[in-house]
C-alpha positions in Angstrom: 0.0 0.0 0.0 1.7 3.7 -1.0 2.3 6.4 1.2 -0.5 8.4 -0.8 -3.0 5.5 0.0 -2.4 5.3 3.4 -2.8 9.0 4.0 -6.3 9.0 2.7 -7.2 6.4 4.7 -6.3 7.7 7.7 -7.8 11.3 6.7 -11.1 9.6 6.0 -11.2 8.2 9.7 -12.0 11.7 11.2 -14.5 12.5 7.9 -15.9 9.2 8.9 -16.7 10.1 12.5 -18.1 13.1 11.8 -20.6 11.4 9.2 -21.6 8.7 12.1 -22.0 11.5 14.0 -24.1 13.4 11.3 -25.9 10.7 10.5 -27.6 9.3 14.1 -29.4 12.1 14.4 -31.5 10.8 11.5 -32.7 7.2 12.8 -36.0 6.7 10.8 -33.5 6.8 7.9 -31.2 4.5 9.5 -34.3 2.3 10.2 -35.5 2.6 6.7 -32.4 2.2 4.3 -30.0 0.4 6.4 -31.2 -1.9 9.5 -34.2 -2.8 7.3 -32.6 -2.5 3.8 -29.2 -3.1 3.3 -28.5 -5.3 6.6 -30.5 -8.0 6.2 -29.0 -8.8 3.1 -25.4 -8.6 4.6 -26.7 -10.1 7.6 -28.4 -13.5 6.0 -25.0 -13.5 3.1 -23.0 -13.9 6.3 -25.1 -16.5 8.1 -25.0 -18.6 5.0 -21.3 -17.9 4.7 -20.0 -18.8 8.0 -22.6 -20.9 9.8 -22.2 -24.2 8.3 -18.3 -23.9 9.9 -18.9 -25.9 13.3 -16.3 -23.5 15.2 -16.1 -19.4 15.5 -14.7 -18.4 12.6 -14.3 -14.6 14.1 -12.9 -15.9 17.3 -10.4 -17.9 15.2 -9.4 -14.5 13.5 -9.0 -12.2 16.4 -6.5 -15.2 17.6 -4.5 -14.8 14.4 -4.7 -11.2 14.0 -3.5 -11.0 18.2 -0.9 -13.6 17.5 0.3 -11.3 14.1 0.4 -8.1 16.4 2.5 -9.4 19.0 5.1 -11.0 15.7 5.0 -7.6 14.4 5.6 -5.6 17.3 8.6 -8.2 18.4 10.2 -8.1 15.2 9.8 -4.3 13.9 10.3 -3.0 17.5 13.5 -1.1 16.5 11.2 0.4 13.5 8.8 1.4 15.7 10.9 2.8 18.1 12.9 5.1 15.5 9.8 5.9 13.1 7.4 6.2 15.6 5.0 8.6 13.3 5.4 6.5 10.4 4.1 3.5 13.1 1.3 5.8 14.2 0.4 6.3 10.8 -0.1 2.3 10.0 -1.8 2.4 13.4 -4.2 4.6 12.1 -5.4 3.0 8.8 -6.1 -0.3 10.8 -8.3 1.9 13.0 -9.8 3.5 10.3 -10.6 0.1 8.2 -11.7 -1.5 11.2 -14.5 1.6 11.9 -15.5 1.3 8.3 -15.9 -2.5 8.1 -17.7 -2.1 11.8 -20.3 0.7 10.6 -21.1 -1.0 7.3 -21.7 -4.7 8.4 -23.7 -4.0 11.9 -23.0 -1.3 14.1 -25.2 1.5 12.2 -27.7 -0.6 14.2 -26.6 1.5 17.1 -28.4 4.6 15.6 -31.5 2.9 14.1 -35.3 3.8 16.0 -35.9 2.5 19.0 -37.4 -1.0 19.5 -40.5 0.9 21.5 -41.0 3.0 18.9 -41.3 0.8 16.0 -43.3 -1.6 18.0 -45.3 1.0 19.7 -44.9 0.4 23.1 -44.7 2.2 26.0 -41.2 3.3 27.3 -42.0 3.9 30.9 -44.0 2.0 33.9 -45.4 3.2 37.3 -44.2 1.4 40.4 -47.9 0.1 40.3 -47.7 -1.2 37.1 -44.0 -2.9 37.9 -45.0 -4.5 41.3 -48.4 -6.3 39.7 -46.6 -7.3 36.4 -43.5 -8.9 38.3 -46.2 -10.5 40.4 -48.1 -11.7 37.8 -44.6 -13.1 36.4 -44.0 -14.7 39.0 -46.8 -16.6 39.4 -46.9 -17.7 35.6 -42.9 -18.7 36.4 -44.1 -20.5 39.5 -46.9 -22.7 37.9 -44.6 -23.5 34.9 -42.3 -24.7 37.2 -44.1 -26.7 39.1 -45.9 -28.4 35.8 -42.4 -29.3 34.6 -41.0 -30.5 38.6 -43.7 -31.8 40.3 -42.2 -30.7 43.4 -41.5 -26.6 44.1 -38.8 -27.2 45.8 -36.6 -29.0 43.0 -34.6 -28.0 40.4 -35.6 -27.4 36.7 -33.3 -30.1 35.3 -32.3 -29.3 31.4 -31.2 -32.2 29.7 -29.7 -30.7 26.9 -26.3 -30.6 25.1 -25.1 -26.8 23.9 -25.7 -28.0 19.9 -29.2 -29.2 21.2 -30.3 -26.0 22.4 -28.7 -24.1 19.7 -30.9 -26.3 17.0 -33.8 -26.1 19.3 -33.3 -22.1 19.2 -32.4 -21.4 15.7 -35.2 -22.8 14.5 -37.6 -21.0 11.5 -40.5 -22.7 13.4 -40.9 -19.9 16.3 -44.4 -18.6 16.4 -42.7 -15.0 17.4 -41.9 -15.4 13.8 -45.8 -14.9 13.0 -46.1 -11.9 15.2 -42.8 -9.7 14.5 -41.8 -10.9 10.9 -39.0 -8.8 11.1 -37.8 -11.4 13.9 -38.1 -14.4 11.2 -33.9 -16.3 11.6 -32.6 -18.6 9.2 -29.3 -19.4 8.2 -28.6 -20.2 12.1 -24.7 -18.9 12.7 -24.5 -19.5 16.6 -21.3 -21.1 17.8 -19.8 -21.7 21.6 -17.1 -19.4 21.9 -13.5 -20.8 22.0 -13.1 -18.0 24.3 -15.6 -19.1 26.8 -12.9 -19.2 29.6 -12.1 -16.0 29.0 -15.5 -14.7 28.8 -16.3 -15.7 31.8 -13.9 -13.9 34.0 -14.9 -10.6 32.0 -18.0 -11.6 33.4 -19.7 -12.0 29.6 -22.4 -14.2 28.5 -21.6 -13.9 25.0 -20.8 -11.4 22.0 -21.7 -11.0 18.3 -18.8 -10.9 16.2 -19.5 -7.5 14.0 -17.5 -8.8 11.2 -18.2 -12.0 10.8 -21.9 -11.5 12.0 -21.6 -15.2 14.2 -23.1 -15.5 17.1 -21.2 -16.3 20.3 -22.2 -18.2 23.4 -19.9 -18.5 26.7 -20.2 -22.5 26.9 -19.1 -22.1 30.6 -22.6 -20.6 31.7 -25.2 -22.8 33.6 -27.6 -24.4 31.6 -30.6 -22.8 32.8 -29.5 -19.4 31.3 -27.9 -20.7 27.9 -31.1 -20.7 25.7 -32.2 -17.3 26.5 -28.8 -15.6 26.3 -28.4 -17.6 23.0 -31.5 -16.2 21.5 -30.0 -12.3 22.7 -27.1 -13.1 20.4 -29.4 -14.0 18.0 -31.4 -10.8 18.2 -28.3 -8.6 17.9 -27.5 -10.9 14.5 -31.0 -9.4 13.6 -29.6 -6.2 14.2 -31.2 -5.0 17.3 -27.5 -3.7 19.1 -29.1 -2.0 21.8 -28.0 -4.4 24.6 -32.5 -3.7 26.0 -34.0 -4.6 23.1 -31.4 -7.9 22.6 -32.5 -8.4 26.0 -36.3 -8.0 25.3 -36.4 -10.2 21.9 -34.0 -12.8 23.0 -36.8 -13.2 25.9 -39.6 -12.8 23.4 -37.6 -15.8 21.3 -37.1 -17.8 24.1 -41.0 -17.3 25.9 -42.4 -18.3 22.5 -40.8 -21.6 22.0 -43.0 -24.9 21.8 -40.4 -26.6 24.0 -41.8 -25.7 28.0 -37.8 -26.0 29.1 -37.3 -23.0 26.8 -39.7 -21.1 28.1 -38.8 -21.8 31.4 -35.6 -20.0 30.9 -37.0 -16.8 29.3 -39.4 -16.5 32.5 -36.3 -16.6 35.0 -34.5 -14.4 33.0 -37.1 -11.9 32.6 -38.4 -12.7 36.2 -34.7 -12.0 37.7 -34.8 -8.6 35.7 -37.9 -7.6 36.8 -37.4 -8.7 40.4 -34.1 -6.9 40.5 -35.6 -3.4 39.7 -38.5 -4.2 41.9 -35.0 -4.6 45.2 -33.8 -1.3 43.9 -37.6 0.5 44.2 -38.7 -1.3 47.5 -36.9 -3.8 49.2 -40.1 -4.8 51.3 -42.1 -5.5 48.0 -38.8 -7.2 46.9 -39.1 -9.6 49.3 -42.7 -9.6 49.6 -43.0 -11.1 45.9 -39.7 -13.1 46.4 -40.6 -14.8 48.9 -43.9 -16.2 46.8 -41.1 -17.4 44.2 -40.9 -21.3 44.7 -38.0 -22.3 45.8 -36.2 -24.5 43.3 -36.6 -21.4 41.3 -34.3 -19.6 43.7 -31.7 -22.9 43.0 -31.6 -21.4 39.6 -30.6 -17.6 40.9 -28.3 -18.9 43.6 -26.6 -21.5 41.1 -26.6 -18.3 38.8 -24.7 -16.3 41.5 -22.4 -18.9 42.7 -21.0 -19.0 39.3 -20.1 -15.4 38.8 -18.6 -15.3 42.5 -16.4 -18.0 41.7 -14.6 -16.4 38.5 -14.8 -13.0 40.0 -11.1 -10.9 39.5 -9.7 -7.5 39.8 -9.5 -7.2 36.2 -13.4 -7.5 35.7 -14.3 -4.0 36.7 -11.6 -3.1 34.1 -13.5 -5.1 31.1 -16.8 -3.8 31.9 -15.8 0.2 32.0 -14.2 -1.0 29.1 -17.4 -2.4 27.6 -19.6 0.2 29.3 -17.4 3.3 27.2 -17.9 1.4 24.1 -21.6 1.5 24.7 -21.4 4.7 25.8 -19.9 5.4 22.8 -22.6 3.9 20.2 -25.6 5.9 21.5 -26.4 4.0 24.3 -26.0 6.9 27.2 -26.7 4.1 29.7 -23.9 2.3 29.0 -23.8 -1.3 30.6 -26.7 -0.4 32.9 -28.7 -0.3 29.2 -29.3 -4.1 29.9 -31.8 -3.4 32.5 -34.0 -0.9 30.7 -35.6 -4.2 29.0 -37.7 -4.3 32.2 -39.8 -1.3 30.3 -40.5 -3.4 27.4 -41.3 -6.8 29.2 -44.2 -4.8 31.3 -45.2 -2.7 28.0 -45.6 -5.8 26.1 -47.4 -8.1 28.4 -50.0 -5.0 28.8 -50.3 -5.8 25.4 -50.5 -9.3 25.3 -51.0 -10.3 29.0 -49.3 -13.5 30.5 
């Protein structure tokens, strides 16, 4: 690549910010032309592309691409050292590459209209309406639970493998499919990370590659939770990169399933959620409503907890302020909090279409 080339590409990475910048203050256009035009197309090429390949093909790539940084750096270090600008430069067409390819293939989904908007639901709740929703949830989780147990105080035992659920979630057969259209997934491109290990003491259920467009789950996670995060990874695929409205369809994915084990999961998830804000409202109408929760429901949460504690590190704060500037940084102001702002949309929705 000449000099000449290399300069343009790195003077295009400030023009390109500014267009980003330009252009997410017009998000019905966005919506329109690119998250409902031009990325499903890209999105379903990729999924037939790479989702036959049983292993992450993007996690395979970031190991190469880390393993070619570290070569480069050892063996051009006196390079580096004396043409440090010339290094910068390099440095700087990567970075500009890299937030071209990122835009273009999935994060302009960042800027697209807002999932309440588009399926025009409410964006706010009263405490009244939280406290009889989660307590209706609860009830609806209870009795499932009980159907599939026999016994409230035992375990919801999942007898799947990873590849099972993934099949069993991927599937063109959801009925959510009939009611949101735009939620129809074929192709299926969800893998368990390689990284899983790793994943877990970032304290990450998964990711979406955003150049590859593949879906990954962190195969260390209990059971219980794996079919619901899966179908969140799924919905960002989709193109829904708000980390709520992932959140909210991966639950609406999950709730509609035929399978009752699959459901199950989606009403924990969205129970845990719902019961959390409820703690951080009330504490005595937290434990009011939890204590109705039967208690090989609470195995679930506590098993759920245990796991986190055990992988917790000094370096995990680091990775999520990390993860909670990038956020910050692609128009979510809530930043990692985001995730919990799907508590709006499960008690819009099922005002809608009631439990």
């Amino acid at each position: 690549m000449n000099y000449r080339l290399k300069n343009a590409i790195v003077l295009a990475l400030p023009i390109q910010i500014l267009l980003i910048g330009w252009i997410s203050n017009y998000p019905s256009i966005i919506e329109e032309y690119y998250s409902k035009g031009v990325y499903p197309i890209i999105a379903s090429s990729m999924r037939w592309l790479y989702g036959w390949i049983p292993f992450s093909l993007g996690d395979v790539i970031y190991t190469l691409l880390g393993l070619l940084t570290i070569r480069y750096i050892y063996t051009k270090w006196l390079y580096i050292r004396t043409k440090p600008f010339v290094f910068l430069r390099n440095l700087l067409v990567v970075l500009s590459i890299a937030y071209f390819t990122f835009h273009l293939l999935w994060g302009l989904n960042y800027y697209r209209e807002p999932l309440a908007k588009t399926l025009e639901l409410q964006n706010s709740y009263s405490q009244a309406e939280l406290l009889e929703f989660t307590s209706r949830l609860a009830e609806e989780t209870n009795k499932l639970h009980s159907n599939l147990t026999g016994n409230d105080s035992l375990q919801v035992s999942i007898p799947y493998t990873h590849k099972e659920i993934f099949d069993k979630v991927a599937g063109d057969h959801n009925p959510v499919s009939l009611e949101f259209p735009e939620l129809k997934y074929s192709n299926p491109s969800i893998k368990a990370s390689i990284y899983s290990l790793a994943l877990t003491y970032m304290g990450y259920g998964g990711y979406l590659n955003p150049f590859t467009l593949e879906s990954q789950v962190n195969r260390k996670i209990p059971i219980s939770r794996f079919p619901v995060v899966s179908c969140h990874e799924m919905a960002h695929q989709l193109g829904y990169a708000a980390e709520n409205e992932a959140n909210f369809i991966g639950y609406l994915r999950a709730f509609n399933h035929p399978d009752p084990l699959i459901k199950y999961t989606a009403l924990t998830y969205a129970l845990g959620y719902c019961l959390a804000e409820v703690r951080y409202q009330d504490e005595e109408k937290f434990q009011e409503i939890y204590g109705k929760v039967n208690p090989g429901i609470k195995l679930d949460y506590q098993e759920l907890s245990k796991f986190w504690t055990s992988y917790e590190n000094p370096l995990e704060p680091v990775f999520k302020e990390v993860y909670n500037r990038f956020l910050k940084a692609n128009n979510q102001v809530e930043g990692i909090q985001s995730y919990n702002q799907v508590v709006a949309l499960f008690v819009a929705y099922h005002q809608q279409s009631p439990l």
